[in-house]
C-alpha positions in Angstrom: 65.6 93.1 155.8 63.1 95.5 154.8 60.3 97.6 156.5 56.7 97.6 155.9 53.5 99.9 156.2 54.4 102.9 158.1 51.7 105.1 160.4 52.0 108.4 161.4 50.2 111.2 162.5 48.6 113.4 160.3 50.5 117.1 161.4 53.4 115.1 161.5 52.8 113.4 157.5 51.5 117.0 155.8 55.1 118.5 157.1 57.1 115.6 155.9 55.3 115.8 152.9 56.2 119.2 152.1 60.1 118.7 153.2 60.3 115.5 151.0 60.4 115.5 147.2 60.1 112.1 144.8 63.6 110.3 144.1 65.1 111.6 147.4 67.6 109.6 149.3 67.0 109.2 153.0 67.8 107.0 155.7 65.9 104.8 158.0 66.7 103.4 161.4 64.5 100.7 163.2 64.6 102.0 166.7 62.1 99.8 168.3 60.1 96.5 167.4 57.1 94.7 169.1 56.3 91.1 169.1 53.3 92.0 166.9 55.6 93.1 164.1 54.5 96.9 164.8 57.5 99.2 165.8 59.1 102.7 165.4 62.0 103.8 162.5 63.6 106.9 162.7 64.0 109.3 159.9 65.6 112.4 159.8 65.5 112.5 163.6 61.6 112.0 163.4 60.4 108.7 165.0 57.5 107.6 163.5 55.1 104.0 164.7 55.8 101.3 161.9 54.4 98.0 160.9 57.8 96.0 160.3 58.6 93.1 158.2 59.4 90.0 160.2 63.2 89.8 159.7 63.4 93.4 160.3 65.4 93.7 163.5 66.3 96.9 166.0 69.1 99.3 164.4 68.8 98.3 161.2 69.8 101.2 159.3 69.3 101.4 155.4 68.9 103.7 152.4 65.4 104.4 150.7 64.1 106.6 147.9 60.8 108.8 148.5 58.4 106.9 145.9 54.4 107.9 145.1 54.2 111.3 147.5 50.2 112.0 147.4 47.2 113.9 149.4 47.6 112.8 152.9 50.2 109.8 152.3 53.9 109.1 151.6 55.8 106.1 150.2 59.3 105.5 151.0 60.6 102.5 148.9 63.4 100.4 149.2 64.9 97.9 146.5 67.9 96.5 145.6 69.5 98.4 143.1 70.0 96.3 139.7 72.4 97.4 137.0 71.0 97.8 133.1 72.4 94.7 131.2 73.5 95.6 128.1 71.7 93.5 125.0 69.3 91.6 127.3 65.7 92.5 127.1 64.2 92.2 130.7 62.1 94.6 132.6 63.5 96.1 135.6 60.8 94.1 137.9 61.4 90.9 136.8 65.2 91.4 136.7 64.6 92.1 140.5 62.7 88.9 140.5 65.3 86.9 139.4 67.9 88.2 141.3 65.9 87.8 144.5 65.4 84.3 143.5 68.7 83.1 142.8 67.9 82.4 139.2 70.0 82.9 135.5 68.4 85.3 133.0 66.6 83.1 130.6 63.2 84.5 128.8 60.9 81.0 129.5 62.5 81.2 133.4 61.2 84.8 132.9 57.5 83.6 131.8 57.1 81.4 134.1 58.2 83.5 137.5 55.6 86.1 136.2 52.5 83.6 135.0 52.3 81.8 138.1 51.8 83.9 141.4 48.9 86.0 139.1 47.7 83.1 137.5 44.1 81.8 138.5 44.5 79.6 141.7 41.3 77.5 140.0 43.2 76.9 137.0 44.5 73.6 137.9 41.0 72.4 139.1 39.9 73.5 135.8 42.2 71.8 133.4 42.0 68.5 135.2 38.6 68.8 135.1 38.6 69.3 131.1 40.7 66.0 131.3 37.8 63.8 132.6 36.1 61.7 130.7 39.2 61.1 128.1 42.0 58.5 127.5 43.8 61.4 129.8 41.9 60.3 133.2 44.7 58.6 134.5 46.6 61.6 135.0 44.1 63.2 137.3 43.8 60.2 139.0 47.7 60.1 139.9 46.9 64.1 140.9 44.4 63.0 143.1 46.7 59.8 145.0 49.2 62.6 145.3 46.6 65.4 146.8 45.9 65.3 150.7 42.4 65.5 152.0 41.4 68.5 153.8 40.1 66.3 156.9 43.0 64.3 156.7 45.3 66.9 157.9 45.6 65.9 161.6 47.8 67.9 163.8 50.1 65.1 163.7 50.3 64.4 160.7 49.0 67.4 158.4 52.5 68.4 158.3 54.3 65.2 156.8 51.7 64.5 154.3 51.7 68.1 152.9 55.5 67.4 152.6 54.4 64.6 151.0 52.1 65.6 148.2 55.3 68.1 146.8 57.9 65.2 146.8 54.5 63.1 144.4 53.3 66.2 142.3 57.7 66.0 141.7 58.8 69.5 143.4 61.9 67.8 143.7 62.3 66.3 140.5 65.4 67.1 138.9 66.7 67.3 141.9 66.3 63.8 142.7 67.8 62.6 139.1 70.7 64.9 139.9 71.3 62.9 143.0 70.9 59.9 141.9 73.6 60.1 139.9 75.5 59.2 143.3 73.7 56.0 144.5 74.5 52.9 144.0 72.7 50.7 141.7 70.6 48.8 144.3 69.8 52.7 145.4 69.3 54.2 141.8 66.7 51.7 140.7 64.7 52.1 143.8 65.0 56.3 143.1 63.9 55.2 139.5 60.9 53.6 140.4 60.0 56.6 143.1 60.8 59.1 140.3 57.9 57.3 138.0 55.2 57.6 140.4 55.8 61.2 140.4 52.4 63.9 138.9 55.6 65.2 137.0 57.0 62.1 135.2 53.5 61.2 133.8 52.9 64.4 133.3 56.1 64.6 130.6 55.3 60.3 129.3 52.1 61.9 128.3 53.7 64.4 126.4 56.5 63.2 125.1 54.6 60.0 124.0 51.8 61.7 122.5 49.7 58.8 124.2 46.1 59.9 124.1 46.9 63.6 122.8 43.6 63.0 120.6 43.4 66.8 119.1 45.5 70.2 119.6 43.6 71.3 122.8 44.6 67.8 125.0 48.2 68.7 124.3 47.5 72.9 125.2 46.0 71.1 128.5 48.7 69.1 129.5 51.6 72.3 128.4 50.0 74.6 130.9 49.7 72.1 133.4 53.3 71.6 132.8 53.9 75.3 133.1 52.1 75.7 136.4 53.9 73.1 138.0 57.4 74.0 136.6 56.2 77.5 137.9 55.6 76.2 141.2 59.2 74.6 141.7 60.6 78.2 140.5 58.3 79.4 143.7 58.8 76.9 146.3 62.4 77.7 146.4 63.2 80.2 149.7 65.4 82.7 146.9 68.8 84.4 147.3 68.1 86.9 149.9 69.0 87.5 153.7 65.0 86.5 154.4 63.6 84.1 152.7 60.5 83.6 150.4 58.4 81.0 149.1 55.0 80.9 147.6 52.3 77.8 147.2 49.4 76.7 145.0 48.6 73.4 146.7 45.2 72.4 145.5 44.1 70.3 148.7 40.5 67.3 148.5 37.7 68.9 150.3 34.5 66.1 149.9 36.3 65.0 146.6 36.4 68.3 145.4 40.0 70.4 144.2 40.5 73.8 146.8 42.5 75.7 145.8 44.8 76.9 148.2 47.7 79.7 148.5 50.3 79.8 151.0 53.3 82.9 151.1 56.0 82.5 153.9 58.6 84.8 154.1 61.1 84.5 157.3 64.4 84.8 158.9 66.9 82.2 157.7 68.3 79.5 160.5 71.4 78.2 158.5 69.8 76.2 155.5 66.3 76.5 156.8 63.5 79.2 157.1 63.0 80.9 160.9 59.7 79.5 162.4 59.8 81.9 165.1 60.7 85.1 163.2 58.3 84.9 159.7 54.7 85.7 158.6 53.1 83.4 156.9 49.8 84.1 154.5 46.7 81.7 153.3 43.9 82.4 151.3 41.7 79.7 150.3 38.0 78.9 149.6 35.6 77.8 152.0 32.1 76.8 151.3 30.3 79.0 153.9 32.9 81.8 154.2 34.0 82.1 150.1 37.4 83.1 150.2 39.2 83.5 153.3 42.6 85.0 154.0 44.8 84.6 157.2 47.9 86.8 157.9 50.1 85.4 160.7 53.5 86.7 162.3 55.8 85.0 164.3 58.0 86.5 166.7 59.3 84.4 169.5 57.2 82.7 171.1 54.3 85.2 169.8 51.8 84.7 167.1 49.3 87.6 166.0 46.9 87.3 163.0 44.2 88.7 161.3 41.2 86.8 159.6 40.4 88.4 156.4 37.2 87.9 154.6 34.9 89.4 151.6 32.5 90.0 154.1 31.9 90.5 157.7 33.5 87.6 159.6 30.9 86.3 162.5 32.1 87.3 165.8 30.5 84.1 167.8 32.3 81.9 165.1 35.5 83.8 166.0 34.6 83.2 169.6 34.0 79.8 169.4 37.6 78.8 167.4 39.5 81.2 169.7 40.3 78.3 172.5 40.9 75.5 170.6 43.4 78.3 168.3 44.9 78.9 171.5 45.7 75.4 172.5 47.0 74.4 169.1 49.5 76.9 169.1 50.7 76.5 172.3 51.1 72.8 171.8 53.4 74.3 169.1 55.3 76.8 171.5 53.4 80.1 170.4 51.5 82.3 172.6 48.7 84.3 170.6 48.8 87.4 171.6 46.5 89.1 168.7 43.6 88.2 166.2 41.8 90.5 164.7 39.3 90.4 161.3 39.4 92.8 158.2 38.1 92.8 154.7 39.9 91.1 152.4 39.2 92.8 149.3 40.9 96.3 151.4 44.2 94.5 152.4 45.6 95.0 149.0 49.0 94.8 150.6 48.1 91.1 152.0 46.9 90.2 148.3 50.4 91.7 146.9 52.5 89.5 149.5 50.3 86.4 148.1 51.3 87.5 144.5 54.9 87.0 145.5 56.3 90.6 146.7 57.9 91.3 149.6 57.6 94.1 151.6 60.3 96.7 149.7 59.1 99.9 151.0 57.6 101.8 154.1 54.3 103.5 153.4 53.7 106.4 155.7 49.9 107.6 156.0 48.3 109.9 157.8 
């Protein structure tokens, strides 16, 4: 449970400023939250207005440490506290990462957790398109039967087939191979066969066959397109914490073309599955009028609030325009939305750090 961006006034920051020192130990109490995810923590007896994480809930107490302490602003960070391992070389931040994930200490588990949230969402579309035109087509053509279409995605349906294209890019891989090791035969043949039409299995056939791998640079192609999707299956996993967290690179077909796509979710957790109506949820993606286009949602209830985030000015009638039809898709889904508002994208570095895979560990007070 942990606390975001924190506001206060600017008397009230220069005087906390000068009482609190860097390293300091204090502790906050969530006194009051709002179905926009806004809300007020105490500390020190001082109650100051808070933007909260979405699992965050009222009297949640908890230590922090006084981080970056600056002209006019204040950053009070919490993280769980990991112990030095003796003999094994990992930085403290992606020993954090791994033990928020659930995952053993292993140096290629290592490179992969930190390549892929910072890697270049167009990286996909560019290797496969490097792959065109070679005896290597064929796996871009099983990427494509496995890729939904953007104008496909029907209210209805959108959801399935987007549940769809992870089980065929093989998400689930291993998994499924480690439970088919309970089926019967007439059951494990049929798994087989599923497990072959998989991105991943012809992925590895490729490699491990050497089958068109006509100089050094096919085989680079097809090892980081093995990377980024075994980087991926590290992501799409909801980790070992209280609130969960996942992160996406689904490349979706927009007119034929690859767009890339990222999608964060962290939430509550409802016994083996992720809290629909206590998370926040972030996409960016690129639009051909727009450019790239980012949309931070929280879910509270029934209550939905977001903000439209884009390099440039977003165009008010446009806004206007979608606002009833936004309205009347998430009610169909149960939400109310209370909130949209527009920013720029480029300023909401904290919105581009929860896309790279962090969490909100800290509460940053501002005056």
């Amino acid at each position: 449970m942990e606390v975001g961006g924190i506001l206060a006034p600017g008397a009230a920051i220069s005087t906390l400023i000068k009482q609190w020192h860097q390293g300091e130990r204090l502790m906050v109490e969530v006194v009051q939250k709002t179905a926009e995810g806004t809300g007020t923590i105490k500390v020190q007896g001082q109650n100051l207005s808070a933007l909260l994480e979405s699992t965050t809930t009222v009297g949640e107490k908890f230590w922090v440490k006084v981080g970056n302490v600056s002209e006019g602003s204040l950053l009070l960070v919490r993280e769980p506290l990991v112990e030095k391992l003796a003999g094994i070389p990992v930085p403290p931040q992606q020993l954090k990462q791994l033990t928020e994930r659930g995952l053993p200490i292993n140096q290629e588990i290592i490179s992969l957790l930190k390549s892929f949230p910072a890697a270049n969402t167009g990286l996909l579309s560019t290797l496969l398109t490097s792959l065109q035109g070679t005896t290597l087509e064929g796996l871009v053509m099983n990427l494509r039967k496995a890729i939904p279409k953007w104008e496909g995605l029907s209210e209805n349906t959108g959801a399935e087939k987007l549940v769809e294209c992870l089980r065929k890019l093989g998400l689930n891989y291993e998994q499924r191979i480690q439970n088919m090791m309970t089926l019967d035969p007439q059951a494990k043949e049929a798994e087989k066969n599923g497990l072959q039409e998989t991105f991943k299995f012809a992925l590895l056939k490729a490699l491990q066959s050497q089958d068109g791998l006509v100089n050094h640079d096919s085989e680079e192609i097809l090892t980081n397109l093995l990377q980024k999707l075994t980087g991926q299956q590290l992501w799409i996993k909801t980790g070992a914490l209280d609130n969960a967290y996942l992160l996406l690179h689904l490349p979706l077909l927009n007119q034929e073309q690859f767009v890339p796509t990222q999608i964060a979710i962290e939430s509550a957790r409802n016994g083996g599955k992720m809290d629909e109506q206590h998370c926040r949820v972030g996409i960016q993606m690129d639009t051909p009028q727009l450019g790239q286009v980012g949309i931070d949602a929280y879910f509270y209830e029934d209550s939905v609030t977001f903000r439209v985030l884009t390099d440039g000015h977003f165009p008010t009638q446009l806004l206007e325009e979608a606002l009833p039809e936004t309205r009347t898709q998430f009610a169909k889904l149960g939400f109310n939305l209370t909130k949209i508002e527009t920013g720029e994208l480029g300023q909401n570095l904290e919105f581009q750090n929860f896309l790279q895979g962090s969490r909100r560990s800290g509460v940053d007070i501002q005056s």
